[in-house]
C-alpha positions in Angstrom: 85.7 -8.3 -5.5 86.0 -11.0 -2.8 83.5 -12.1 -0.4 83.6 -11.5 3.0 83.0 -14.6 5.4 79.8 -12.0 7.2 78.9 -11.6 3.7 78.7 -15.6 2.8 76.9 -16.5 6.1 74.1 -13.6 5.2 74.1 -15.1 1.9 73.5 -18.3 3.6 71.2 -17.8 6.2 69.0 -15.4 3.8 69.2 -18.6 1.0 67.6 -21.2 4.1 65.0 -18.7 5.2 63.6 -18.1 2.1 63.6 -22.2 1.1 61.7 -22.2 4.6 58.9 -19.9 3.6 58.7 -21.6 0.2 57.4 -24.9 1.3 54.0 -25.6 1.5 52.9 -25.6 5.0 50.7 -29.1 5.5 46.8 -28.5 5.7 45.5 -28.5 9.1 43.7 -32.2 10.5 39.8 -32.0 9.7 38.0 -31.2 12.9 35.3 -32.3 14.6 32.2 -30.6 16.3 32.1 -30.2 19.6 29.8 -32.2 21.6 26.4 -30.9 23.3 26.8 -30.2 26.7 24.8 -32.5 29.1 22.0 -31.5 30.9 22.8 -29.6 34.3 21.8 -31.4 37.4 18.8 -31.3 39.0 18.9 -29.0 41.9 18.3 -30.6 45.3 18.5 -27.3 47.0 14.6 -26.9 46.0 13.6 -30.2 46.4 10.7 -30.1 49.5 11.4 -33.4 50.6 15.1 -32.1 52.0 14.2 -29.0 53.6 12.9 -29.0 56.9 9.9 -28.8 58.9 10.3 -26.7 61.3 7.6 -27.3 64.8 7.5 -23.9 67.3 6.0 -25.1 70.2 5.6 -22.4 72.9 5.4 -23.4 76.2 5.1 -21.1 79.8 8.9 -21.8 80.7 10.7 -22.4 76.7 10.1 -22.7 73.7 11.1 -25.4 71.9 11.6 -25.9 67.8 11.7 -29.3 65.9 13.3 -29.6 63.0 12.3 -32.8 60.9 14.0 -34.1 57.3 12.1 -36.1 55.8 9.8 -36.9 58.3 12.6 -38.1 60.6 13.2 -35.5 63.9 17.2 -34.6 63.3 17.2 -31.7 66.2 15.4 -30.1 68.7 16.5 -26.3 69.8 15.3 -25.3 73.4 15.2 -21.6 74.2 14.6 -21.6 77.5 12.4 -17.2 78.9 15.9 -17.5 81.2 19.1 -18.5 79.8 21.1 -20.0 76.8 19.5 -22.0 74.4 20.8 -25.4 73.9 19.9 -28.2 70.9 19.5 -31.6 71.2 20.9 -33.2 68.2 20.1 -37.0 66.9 23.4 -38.9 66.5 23.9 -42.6 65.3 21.4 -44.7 63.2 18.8 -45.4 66.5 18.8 -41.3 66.7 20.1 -41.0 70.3 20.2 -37.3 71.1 23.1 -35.5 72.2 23.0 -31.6 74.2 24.8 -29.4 72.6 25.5 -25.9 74.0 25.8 -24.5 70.1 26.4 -26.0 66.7 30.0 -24.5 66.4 31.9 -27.6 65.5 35.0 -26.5 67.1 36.9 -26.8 63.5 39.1 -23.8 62.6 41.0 -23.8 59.2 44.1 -22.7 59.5 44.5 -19.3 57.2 48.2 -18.4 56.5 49.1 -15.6 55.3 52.2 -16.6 52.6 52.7 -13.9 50.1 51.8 -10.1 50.6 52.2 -7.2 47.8 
């Protein structure tokens, strides 16, 4: 009987795949332990010392609220029985106050939509 060339190239391809399987696969490199995680931060959201004071001081015409970080006035909101309120916001290291008419920065992230399904 006489081989076929699809025969011999079975025969071939079936003789490389089981030398394959027969080799001794190499042991896997010894590992190492994972480190301990660090610590987590310490949270500065609770700390006292950031948050701040707030001073209500009511008067006949306004009322007016002092806000103070650290012992250091940073704004003043004025509400005044008639009319908007306004702040008065410390700008610069001497703490020169500047009206503002709100606290809206003006900044407006652009939002795109790209892809819909």
């Amino acid at each position: 009987m006489r081989a076929t060339p699809v025969g011999l190239v079975f025969a071939l391809a079936l003789a490389i795949a089981t030398n394959a399987f027969a080799q001794k696969t190499p042991d896997p490199p010894t590992l190492e332990p994972v480190p301990e995680a660090p610590p987590p931060p310490p949270e500065v959201a609770n700390d006292p010392e950031l948050e701040p004071q707030v001073t209500i001081v009511r008067r006949e015409r306004e009322t007016i609220e002092e806000y103070r970080v650290s012992g250091r006035l940073v704004m003043i909101k004025v509400i005044p029985k008639s009319g908007r309120p306004y702040y008065l916001v410390a700008e610069g290291p001497n703490g020169t106050f500047v009206r503002r008419d709100s606290l809206d920065t003006g900044l407006r992230v652009p939002m795109w939509l790209l892809f819909s399904f």
